[in-house]
Each structure stands twice: as C-alpha cells, then as structure tokens.
N, C-alpha and C positions, 0 to 999 in steps of 0.2 A: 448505436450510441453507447457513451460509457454508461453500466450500470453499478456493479461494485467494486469496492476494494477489497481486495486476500490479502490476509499476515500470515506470514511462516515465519517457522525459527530455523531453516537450513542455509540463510543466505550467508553465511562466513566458512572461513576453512583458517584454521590454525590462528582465528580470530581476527583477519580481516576479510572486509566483505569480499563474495566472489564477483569475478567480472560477469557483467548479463550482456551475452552478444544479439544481434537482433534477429536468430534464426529460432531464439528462446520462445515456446509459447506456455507457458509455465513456471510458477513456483519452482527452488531448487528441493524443495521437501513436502511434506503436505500443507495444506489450508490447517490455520490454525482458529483464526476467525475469520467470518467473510460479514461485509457489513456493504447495506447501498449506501451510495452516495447520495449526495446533495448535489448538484452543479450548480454552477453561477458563471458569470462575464463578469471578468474584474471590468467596475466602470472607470477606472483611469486608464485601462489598460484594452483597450477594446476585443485586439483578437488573442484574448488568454482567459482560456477556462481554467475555475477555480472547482476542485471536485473536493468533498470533505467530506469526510468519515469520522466518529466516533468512535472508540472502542471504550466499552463500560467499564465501571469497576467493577461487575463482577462476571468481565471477560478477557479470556488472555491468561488468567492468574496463574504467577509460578513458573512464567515462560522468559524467555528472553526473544523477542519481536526484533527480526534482522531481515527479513525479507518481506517486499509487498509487490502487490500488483494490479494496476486497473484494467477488469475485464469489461467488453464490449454486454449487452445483452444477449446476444447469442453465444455466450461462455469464451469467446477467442480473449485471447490475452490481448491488449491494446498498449500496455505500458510497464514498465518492470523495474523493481529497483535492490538495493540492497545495502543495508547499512551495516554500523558498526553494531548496532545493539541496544535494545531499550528493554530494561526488568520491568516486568508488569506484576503487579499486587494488588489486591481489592482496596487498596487505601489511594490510587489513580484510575482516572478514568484520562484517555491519550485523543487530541481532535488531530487527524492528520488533515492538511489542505496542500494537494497537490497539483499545483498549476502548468498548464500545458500552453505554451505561447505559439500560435499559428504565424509560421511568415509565409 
C-alpha cells in the first residue's frame, strides 16, 4: 500500500519539468523531505484515492520543490510526478493531496 510522499528539487531541466516515463523507479535528484501520507476514498468519487501530505513550515526551507513521488511501504516507487516549481520558506507550510482514480 501507498505509504509516503518524496519532494525533490531535480524535477525541471532548463526550467521546465522533465518527462517521468514509467520505467522510473525514483526521484530525478534526491529526497528532499519524505512525509507519510494520509489516504482516504473520495466519497463522491468512490474508486479514487485521496493520499495527503503536509509539508511544515519549517520543512523544505530555501528549496524550490519540483519533483514528488508516492512510494509503496516496501520503498518501490508507485507514482511520480514533476512540476514547474514551488519556493518553500518557513513563513508556508504546503498540503499536497494526490488523487489516483482506479478504472
């Protein structure tokens, strides 16, 4: 089952995010923070898990957060993503909720 969420900052190149193919079992840089998640069943939504992470204010700081990833409890990567970029500072605390729709 999914257990946590990984942030890295190595998910861009020349400032837009890199493509994640699905042979990726990893971050493109290292773990920046690792936080467990929360799951839930959206209830209007039945076969979609809702998994949520917090990142604190006073985690992350002075980075720029471009890459994540949900790993399984036995450490394999289960999901991966990569954005444009979020500046973190101790004056935010960041709730990721990343939802996975089963068909």
């Amino acid at each position: 089952y999914v257990d946590r969420m990984t942030f890295g900052t190595n998910g861009t190149l020349s400032g837009a995010p890199k493509v994640v193919d699905a042979s990726r079992n990893g971050l493109f840089g290292p773990t920046l923070v690792s936080k467990q998640v929360m799951s839930t069943v959206n209830p209007n939504v039945l076969n979609q898990a809702i998994f949520t992470a917090i990142v604190g204010f006073d985690e992350g700081n002075g980075s720029i957060i471009n890459e994540m990833g949900l790993l399984m409890k036995n450490g394999d990567m289960f999901s991966m993503a990569t954005l444009g970029g979020i500046s973190k500072d101790s004056s935010i605390q960041i709730v990721f909720n990343w939802r996975i729709t089963m068909v």
